[in-house]
MOPAC internal coordinates of N, CA, C and O (Angstrom, degrees):
PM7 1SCF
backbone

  N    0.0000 0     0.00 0     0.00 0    0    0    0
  C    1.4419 1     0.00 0     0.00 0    1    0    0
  C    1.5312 1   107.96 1     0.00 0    2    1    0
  O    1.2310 1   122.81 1   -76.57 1    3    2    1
  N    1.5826 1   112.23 1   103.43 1    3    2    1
  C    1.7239 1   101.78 1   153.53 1    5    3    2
  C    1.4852 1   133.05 1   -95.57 1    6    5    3
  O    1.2310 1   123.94 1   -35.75 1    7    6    5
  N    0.9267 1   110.05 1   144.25 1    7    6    5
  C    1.5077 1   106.58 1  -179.10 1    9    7    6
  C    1.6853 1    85.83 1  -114.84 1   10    9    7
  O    1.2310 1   135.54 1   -29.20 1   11   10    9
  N    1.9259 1    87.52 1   150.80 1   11   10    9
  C    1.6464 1   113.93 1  -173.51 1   13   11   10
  C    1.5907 1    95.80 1  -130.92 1   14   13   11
  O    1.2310 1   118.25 1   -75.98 1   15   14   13
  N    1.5922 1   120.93 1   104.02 1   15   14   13
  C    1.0720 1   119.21 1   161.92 1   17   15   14
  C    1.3385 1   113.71 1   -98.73 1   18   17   15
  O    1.2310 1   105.47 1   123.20 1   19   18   17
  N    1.2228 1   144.52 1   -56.80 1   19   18   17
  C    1.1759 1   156.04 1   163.13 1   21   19   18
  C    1.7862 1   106.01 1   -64.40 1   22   21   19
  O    1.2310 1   121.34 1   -42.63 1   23   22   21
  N    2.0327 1   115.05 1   137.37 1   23   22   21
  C    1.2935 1   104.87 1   141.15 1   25   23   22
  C    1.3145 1   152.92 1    25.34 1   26   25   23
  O    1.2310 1   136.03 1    84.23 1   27   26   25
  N    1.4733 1    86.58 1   -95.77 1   27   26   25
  C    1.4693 1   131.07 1   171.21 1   29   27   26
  C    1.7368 1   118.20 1   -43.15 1   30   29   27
  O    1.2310 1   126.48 1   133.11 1   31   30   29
  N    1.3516 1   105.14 1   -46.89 1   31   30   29
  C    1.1685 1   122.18 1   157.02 1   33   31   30
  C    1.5260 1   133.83 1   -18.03 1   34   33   31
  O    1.2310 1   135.24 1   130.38 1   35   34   33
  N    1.3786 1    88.11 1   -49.62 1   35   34   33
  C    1.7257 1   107.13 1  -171.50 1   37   35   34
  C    1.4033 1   112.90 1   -57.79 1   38   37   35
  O    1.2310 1   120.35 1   159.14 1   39   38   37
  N    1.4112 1   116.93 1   -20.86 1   39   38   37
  C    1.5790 1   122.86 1  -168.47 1   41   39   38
  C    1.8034 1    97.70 1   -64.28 1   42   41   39
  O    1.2310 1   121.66 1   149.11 1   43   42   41
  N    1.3765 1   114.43 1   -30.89 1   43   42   41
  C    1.4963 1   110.40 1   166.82 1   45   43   42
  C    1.1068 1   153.31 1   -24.89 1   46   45   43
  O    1.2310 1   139.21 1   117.27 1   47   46   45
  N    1.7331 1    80.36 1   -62.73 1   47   46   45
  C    1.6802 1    94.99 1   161.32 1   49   47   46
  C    1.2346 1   125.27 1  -122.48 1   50   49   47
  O    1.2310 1   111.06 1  -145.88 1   51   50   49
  N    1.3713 1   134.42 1    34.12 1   51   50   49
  C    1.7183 1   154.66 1   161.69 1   53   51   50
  C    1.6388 1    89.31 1   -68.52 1   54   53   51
  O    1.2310 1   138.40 1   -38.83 1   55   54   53
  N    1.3109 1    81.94 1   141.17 1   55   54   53
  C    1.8702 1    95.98 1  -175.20 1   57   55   54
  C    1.4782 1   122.25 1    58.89 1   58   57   55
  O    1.2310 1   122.87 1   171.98 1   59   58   57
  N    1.3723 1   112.10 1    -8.02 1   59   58   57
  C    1.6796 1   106.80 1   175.11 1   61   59   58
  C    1.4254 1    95.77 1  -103.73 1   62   61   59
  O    1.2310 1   109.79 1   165.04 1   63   62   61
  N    1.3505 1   136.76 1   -14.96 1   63   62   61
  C    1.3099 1   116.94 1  -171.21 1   65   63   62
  C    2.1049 1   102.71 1  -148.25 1   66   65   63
  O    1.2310 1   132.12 1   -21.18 1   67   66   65
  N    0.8009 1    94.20 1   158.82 1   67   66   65
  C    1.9697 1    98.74 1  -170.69 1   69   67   66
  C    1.0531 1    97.46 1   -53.30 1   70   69   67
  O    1.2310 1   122.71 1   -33.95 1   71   70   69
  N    1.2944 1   112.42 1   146.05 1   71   70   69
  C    1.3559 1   131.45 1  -176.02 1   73   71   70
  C    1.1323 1   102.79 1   -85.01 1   74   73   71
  O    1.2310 1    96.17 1   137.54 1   75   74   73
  N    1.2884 1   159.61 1   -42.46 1   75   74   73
  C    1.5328 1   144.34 1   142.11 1   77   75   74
  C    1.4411 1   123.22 1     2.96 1   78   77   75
  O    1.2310 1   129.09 1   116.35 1   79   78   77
  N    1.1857 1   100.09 1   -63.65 1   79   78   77
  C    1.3516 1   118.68 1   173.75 1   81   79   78
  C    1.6325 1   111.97 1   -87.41 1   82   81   79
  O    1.2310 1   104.11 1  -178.83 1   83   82   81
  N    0.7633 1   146.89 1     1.17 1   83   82   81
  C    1.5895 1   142.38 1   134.37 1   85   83   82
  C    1.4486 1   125.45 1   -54.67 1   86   85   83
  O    1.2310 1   136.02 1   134.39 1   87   86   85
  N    1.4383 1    86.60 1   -45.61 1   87   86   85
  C    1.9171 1    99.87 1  -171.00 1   89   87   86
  C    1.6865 1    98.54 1   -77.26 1   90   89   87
  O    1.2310 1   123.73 1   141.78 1   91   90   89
  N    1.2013 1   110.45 1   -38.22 1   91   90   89
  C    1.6938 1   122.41 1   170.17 1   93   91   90
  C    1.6971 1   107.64 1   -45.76 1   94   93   91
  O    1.2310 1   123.61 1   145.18 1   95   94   93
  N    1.4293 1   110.67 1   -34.82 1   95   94   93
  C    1.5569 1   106.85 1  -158.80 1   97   95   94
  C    1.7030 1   108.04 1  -103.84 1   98   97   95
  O    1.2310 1   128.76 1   166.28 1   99   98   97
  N    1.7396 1   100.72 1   -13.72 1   99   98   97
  C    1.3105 1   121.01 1  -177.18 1  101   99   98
  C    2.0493 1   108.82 1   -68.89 1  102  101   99
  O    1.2310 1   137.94 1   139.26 1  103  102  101
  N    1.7753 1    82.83 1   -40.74 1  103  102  101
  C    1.6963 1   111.06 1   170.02 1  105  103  102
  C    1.2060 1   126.62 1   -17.34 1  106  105  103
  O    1.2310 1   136.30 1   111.70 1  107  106  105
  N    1.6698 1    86.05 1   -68.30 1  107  106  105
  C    1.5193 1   127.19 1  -161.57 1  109  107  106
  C    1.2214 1   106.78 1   -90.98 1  110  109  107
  O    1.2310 1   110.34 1   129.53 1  111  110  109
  N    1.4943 1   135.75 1   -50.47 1  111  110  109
  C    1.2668 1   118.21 1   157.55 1  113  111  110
  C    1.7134 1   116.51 1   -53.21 1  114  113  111
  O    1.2310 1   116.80 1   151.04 1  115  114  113
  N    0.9867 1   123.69 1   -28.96 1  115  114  113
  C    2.2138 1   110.72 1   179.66 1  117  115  114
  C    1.5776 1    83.38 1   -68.28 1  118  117  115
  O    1.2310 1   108.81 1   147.59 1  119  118  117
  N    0.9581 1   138.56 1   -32.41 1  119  118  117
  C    1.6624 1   117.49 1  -161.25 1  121  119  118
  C    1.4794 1    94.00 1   -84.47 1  122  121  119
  O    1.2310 1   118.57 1   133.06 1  123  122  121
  N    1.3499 1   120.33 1   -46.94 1  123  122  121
  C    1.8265 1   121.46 1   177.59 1  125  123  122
  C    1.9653 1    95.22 1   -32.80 1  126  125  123
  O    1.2310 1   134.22 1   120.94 1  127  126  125
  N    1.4420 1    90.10 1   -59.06 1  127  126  125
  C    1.6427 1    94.57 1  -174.44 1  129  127  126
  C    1.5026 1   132.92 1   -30.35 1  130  129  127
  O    1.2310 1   126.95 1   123.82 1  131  130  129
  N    1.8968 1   104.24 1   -56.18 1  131  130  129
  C    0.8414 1   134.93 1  -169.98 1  133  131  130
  C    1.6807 1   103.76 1   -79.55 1  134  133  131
  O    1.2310 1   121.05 1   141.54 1  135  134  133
  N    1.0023 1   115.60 1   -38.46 1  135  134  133
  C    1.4854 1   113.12 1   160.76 1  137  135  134
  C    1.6952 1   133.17 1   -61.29 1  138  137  135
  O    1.2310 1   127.62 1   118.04 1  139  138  137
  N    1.6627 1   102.93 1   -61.96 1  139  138  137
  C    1.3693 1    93.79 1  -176.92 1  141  139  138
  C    1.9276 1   108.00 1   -97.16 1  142  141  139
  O    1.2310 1   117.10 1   153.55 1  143  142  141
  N    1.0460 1   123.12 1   -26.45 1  143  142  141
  C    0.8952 1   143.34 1   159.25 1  145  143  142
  C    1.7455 1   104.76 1    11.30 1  146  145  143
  O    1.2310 1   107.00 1   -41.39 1  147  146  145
  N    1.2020 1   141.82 1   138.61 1  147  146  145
  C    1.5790 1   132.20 1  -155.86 1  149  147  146
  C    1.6256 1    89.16 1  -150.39 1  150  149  147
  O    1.2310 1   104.66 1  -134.38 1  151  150  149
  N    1.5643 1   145.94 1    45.62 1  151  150  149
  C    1.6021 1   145.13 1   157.49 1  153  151  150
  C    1.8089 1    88.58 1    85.33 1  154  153  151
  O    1.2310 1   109.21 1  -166.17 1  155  154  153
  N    1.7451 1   137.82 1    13.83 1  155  154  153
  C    1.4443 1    98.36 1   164.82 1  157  155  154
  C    1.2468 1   121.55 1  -109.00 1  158  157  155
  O    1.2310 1   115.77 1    10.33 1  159  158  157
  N    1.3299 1   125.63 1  -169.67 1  159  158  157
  C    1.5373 1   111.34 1  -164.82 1  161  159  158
  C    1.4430 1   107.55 1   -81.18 1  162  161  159
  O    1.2310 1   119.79 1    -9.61 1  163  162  161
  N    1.1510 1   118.00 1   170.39 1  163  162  161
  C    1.7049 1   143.07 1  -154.23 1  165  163  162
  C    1.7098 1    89.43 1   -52.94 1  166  165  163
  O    1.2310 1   131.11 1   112.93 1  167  166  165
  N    1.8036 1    96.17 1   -67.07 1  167  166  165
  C    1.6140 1    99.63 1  -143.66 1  169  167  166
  C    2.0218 1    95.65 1   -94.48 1  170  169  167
  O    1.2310 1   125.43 1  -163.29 1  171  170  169
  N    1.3790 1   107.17 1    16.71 1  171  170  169
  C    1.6737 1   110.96 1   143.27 1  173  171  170
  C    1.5348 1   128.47 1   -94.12 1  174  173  171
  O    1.2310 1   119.56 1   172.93 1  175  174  173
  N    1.8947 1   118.44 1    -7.07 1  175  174  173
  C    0.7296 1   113.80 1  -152.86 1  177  175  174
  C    1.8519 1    93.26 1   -73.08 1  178  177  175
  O    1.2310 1   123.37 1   -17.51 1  179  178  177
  N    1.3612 1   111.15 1   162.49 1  179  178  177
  C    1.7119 1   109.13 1  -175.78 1  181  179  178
  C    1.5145 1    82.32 1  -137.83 1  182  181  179
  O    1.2310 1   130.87 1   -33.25 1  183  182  181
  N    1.2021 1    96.63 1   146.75 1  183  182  181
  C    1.9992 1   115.37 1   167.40 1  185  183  182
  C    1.6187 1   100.28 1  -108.34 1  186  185  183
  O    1.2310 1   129.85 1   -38.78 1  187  186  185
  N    1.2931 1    98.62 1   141.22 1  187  186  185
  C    1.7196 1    84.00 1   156.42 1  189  187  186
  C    0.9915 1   163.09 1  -108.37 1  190  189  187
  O    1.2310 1    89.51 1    64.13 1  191  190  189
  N    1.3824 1   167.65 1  -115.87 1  191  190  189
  C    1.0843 1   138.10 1   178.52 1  193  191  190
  C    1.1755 1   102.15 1   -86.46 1  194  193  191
  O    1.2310 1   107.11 1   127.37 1  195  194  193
  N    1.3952 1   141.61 1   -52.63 1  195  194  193
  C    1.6173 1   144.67 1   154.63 1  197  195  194
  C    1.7534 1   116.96 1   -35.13 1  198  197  195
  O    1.2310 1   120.10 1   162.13 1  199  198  197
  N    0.8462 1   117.42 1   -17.87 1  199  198  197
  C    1.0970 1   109.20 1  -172.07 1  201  199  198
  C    1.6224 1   100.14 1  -117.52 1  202  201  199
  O    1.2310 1   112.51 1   167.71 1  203  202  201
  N    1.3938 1   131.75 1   -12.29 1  203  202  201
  C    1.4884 1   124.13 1   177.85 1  205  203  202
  C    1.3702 1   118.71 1   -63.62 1  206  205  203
  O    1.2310 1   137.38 1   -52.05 1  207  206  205
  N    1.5357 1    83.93 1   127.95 1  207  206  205
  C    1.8908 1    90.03 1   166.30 1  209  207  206
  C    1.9092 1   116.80 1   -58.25 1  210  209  207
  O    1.2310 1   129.34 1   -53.35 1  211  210  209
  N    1.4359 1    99.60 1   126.65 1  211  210  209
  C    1.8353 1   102.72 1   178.68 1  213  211  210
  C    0.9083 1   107.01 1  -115.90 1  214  213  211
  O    1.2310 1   112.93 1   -46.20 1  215  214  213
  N    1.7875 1   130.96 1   133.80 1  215  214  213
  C    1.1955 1   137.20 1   171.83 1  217  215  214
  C    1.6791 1   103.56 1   -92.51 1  218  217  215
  O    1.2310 1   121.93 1   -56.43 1  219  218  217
  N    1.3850 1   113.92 1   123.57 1  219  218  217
  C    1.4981 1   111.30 1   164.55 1  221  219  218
  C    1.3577 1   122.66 1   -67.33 1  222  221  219
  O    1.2310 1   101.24 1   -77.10 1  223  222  221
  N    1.3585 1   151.75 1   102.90 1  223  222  221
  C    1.4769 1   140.55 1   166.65 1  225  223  222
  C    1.2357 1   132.21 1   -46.72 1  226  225  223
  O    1.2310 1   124.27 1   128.41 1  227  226  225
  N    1.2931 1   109.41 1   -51.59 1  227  226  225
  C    1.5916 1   120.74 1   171.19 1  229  227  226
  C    1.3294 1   116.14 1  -112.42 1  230  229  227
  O    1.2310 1   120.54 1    -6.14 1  231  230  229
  N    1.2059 1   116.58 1   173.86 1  231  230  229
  C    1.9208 1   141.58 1  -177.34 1  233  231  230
  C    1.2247 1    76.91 1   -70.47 1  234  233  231
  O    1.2310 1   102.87 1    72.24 1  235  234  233
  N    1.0846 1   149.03 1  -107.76 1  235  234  233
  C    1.3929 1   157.49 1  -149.89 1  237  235  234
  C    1.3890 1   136.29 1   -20.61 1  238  237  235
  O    1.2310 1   126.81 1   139.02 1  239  238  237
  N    1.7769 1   104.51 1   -40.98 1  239  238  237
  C    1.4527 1   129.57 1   144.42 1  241  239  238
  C    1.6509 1   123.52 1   -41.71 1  242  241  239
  O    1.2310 1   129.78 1   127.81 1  243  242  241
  N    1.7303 1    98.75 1   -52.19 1  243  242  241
  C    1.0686 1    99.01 1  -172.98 1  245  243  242
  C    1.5976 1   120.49 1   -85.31 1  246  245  243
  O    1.2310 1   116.15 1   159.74 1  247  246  245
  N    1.5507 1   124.92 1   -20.26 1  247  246  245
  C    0.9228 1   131.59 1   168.96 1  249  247  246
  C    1.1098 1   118.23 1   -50.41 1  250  249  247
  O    1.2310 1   116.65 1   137.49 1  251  250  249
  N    1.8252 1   123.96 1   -42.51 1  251  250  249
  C    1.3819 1   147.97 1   172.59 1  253  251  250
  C    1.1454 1   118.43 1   -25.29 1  254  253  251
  O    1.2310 1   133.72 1   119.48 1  255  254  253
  N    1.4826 1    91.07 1   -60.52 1  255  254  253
  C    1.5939 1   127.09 1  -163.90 1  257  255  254
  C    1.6497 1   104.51 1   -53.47 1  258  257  255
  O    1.2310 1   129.47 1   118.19 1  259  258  257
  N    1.5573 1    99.36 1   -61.81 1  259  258  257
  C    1.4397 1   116.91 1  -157.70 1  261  259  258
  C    1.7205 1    96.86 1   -75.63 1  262  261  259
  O    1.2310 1   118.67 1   133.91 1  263  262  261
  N    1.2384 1   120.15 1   -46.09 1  263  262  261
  C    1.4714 1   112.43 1   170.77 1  265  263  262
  C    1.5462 1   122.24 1    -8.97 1  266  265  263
  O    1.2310 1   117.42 1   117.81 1  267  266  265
  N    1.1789 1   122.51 1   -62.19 1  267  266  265
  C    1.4674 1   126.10 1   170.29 1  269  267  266
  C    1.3820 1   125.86 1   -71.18 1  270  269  267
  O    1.2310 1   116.98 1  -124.08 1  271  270  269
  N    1.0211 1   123.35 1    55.92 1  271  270  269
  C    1.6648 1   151.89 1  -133.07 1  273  271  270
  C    1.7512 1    73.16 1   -70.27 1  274  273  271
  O    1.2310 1   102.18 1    90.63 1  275  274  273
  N    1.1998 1   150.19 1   -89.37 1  275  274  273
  C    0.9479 1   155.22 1  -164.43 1  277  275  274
  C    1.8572 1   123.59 1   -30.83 1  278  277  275
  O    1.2310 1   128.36 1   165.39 1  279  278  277
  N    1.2572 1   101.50 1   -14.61 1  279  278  277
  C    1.2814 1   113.51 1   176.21 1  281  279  278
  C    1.8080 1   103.76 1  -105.67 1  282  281  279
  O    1.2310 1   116.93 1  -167.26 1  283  282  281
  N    1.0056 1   123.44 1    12.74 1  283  282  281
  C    1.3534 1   128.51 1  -160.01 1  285  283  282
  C    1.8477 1    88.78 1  -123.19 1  286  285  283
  O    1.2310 1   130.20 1   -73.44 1  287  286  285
  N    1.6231 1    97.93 1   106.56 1  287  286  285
  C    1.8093 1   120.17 1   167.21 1  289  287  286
  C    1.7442 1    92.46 1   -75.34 1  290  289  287
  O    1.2310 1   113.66 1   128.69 1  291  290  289
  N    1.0922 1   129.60 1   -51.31 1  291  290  289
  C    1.2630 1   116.50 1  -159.19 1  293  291  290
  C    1.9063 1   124.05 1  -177.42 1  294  293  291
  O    1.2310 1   128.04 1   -52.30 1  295  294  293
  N    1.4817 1   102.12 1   127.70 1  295  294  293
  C    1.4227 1    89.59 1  -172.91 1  297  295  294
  C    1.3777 1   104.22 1  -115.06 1  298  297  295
  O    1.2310 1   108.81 1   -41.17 1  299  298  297
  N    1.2396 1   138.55 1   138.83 1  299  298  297
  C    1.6156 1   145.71 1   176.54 1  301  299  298
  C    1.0994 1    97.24 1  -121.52 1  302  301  299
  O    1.2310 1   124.86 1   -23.33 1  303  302  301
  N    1.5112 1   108.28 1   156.67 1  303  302  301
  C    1.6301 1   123.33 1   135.67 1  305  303  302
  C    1.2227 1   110.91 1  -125.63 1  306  305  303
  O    1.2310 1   135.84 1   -36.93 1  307  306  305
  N    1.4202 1    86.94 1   143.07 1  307  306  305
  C    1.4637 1   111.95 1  -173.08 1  309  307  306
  C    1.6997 1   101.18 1  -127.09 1  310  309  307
  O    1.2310 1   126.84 1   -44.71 1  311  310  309
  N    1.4587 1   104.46 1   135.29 1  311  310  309
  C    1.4505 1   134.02 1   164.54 1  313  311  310
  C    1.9456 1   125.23 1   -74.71 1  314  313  311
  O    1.2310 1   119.92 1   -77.85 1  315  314  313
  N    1.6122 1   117.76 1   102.15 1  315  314  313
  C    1.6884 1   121.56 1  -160.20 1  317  315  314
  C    1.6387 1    75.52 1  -113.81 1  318  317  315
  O    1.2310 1   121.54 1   -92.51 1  319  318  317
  N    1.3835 1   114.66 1    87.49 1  319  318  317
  C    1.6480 1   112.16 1   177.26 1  321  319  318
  C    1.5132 1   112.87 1    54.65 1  322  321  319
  O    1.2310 1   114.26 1    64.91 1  323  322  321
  N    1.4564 1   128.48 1  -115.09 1  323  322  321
  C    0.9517 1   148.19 1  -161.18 1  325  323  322
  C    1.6448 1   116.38 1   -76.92 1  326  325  323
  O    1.2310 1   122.45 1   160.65 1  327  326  325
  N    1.4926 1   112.90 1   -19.35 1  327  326  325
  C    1.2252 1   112.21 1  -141.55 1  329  327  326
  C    1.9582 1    91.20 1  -129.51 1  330  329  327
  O    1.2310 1   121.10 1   -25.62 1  331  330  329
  N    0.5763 1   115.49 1   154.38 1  331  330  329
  C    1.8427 1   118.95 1  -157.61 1  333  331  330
  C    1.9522 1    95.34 1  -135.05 1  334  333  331
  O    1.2310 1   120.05 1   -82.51 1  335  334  333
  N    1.6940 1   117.51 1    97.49 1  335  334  333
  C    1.2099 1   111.67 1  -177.26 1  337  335  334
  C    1.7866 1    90.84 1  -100.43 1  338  337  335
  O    1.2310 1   138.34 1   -10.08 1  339  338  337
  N    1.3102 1    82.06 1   169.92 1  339  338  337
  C    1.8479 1   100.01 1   162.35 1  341  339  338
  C    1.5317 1   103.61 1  -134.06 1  342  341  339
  O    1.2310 1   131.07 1   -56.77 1  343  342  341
  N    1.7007 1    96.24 1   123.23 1  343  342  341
  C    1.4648 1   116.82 1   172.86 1  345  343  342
  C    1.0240 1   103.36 1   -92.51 1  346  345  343
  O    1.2310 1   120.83 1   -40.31 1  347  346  345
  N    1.3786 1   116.02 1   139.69 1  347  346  345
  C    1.7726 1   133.58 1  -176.71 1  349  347  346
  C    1.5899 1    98.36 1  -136.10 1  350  349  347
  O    1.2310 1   128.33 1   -56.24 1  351  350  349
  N    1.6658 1   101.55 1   123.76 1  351  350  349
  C    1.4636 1   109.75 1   175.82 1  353  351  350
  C    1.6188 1    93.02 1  -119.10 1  354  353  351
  O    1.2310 1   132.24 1   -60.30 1  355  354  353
  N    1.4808 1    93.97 1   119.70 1  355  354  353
  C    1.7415 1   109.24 1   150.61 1  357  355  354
  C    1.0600 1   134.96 1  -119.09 1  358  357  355
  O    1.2310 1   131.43 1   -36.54 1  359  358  357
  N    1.1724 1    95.54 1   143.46 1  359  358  357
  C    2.0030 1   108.95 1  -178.40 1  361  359  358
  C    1.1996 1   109.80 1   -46.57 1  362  361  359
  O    1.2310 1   126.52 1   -67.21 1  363  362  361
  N    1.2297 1   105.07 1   112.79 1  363  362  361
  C    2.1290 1    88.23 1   148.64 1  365  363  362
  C    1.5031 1    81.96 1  -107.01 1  366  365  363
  O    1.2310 1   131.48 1    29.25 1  367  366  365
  N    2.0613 1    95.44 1  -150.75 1  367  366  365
  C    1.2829 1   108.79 1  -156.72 1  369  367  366
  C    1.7419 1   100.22 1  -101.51 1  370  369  367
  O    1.2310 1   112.38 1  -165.06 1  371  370  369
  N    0.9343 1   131.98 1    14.94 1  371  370  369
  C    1.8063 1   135.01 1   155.48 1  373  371  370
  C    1.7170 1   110.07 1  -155.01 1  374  373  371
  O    1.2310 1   123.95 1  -169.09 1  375  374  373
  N    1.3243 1   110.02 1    10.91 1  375  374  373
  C    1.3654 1   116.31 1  -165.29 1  377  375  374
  C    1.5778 1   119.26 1  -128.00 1  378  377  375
  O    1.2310 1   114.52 1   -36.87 1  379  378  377
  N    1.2784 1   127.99 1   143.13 1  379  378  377
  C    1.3155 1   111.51 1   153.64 1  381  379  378
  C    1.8492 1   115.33 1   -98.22 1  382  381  379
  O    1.2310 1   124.90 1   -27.08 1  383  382  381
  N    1.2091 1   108.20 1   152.92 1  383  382  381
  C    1.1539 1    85.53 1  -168.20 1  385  383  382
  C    1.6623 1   111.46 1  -131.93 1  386  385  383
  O    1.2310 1   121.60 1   -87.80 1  387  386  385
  N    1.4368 1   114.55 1    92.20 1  387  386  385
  C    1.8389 1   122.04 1  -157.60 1  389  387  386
  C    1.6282 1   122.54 1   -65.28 1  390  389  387
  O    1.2310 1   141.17 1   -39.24 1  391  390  389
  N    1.2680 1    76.51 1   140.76 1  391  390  389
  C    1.4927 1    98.45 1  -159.02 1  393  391  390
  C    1.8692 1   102.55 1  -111.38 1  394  393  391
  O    1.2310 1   126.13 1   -67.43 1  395  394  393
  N    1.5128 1   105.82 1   112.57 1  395  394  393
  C    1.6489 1    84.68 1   172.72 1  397  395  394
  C    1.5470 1    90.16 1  -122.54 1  398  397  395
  O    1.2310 1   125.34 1   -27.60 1  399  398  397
  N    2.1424 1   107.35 1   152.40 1  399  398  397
  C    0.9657 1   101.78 1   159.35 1  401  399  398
  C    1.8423 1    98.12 1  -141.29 1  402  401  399
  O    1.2310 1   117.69 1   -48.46 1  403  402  401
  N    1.1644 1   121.99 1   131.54 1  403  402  401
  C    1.4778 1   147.85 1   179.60 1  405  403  402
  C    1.7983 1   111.47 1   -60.38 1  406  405  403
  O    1.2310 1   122.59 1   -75.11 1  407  406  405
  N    0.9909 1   112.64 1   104.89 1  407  406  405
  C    1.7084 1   128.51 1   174.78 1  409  407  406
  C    1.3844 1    99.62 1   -41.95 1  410  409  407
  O    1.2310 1   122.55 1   -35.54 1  411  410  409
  N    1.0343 1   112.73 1   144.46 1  411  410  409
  C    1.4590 1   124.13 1   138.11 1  413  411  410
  C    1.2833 1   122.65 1  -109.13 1  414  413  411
  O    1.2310 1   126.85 1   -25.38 1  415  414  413
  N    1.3854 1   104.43 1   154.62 1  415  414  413
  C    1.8938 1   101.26 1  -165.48 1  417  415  414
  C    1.7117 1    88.58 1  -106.73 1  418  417  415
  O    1.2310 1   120.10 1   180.00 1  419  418  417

């Protein structure tokens, strides 16, 4: 499991996972930006722990996750070209808090 609060972050998972789906997650954090974002610069902006983007690594993570079916707002998959993710939104208690984990074929 990585979590990406900061940018900077991303160096994590570059080269461990398709770049489609990096640039997809790079996306979604500038819009995090553009949303909660409070006048500081880009590559200070910090999310917090509720609000960080998490990449699942394994089936196992994600099975975890979904187990508590009741804490689960919503699961999609979504198509970044080639590569087929599943978005998982969970409840916290004022937050959703996103969950991606990447198919394997």
């Amino acid at each position: 499991m990585i979590r990406v609060r900061m940018f900077i972050d991303f160096y994590k998972i570059e080269g461990a996972f398709p770049r489609d789906f990096v640039n997809y997650l790079k996306c979604e954090f500038t819009m995090l930006y553009d949303y909660l974002g409070n006048g500081e610069r880009f590559e200070n902006f910090q999310l917090s722990e509720s609000q960080a983007i998490i990449i699942l690594e394994e089936l196992k993570e994600r099975n975890d996750i979904l187990k508590h079916q009741w804490d689960v707002e919503y699961l999609e998959e979504i198509s970044v070209k080639d590569v087929t993710v599943e978005r998982i939104g969970i409840n916290l208690e004022f937050d959703i808090q996103l969950y991606y984990y990447v198919k394997r074929c």
